[in-house]
C-alpha angles and dihedrals in degrees: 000000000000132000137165122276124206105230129189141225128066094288097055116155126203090206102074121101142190115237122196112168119088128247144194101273101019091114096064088039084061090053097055099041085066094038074057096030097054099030087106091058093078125245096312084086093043122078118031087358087095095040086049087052098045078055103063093036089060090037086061098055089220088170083059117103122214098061141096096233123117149162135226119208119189109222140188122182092316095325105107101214099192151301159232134202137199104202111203097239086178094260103017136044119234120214106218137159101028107171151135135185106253091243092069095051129124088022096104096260100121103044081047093058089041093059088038097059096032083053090053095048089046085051083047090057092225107151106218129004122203132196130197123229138163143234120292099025094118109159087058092045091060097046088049081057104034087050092045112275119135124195113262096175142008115189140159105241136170103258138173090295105030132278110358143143121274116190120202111203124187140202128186116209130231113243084237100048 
């Protein structure tokens, strides 16, 4: 399924669409829009950050049918922008995988993936969805809460590069969203 999004700023392009059917070869799209999308990010996202990445994207069986996950892309012509995803966890939705090439921020994109995949957790009538982020990722920190989220754990944890913070944040959904 795909359909036109409005975007904002100055640079704003009709042309860009959300996707949200899966197809041969999306979960290594996924991959490389974060090895883009987090380039900027320093060497911390390099290295074993995209294999980390390939890993929990095959470890959520998204070309499985029979579950509520899904997954957003922000596309433009044949150039893939960005994206979002809701993973089924049973009685709650996770949000994984936000993220958008630098090049496509500040264009509404972001803000349009996130409502795309919070609408589709409050039509799944799960009551609260939760996401897991690190340390020094400070931009994301401030839209979860600026979008509702609140901190429910930050721990140091071995992660894809060694001991670091994640960080769990949580958001409970009203019955009517």
């Amino acid at each position: 399924m795909s359909r036109r999004i409005p975007l904002s700023g100055s640079t704003a392009d009709a042309n860009v669409r959300l996707r949200s059917d899966w197809r041969p070869g999306d979960a290594e799209l996924i991959v490389d829009l974060h090895r883009r999308g987090y380039a900027p990010e320093g060497a911390r996202f390099g290295g074993a950050f995209p294999d980390y990445v390939g890993e929990t994207v095959r470890k959520a069986r998204l070309d499985l049918p029979g579950h509520a996950s899904r997954v957003w892309f922000a596309e433009r012509g044949a150039e893939t922008l960005g994206c979002a995803a809701m993973i089924d966890r049973g009685n709650r939705g996770q949000l994984r995988w936000v993220v958008l090439v630098p090049e496509a921020r500040g264009l509404g994109l972001g803000k349009a993936l996130f409502a795309a995949a919070m609408a589709h957790a409050a039509a799944q009538g799960w009551p609260e969805v939760f996401l897991e982020t690190t340390g020094g990722l400070d931009a994301s920190m401030q839209m979860y809460l600026a979008n509702g989220f609140t901190v429910t754990s930050d721990t140091t944890e071995v992660l894809w590069d060694g001991p670091g913070r994640m960080i769990v944040m949580t958001r409970q959904l009203a019955q009517s969203e």
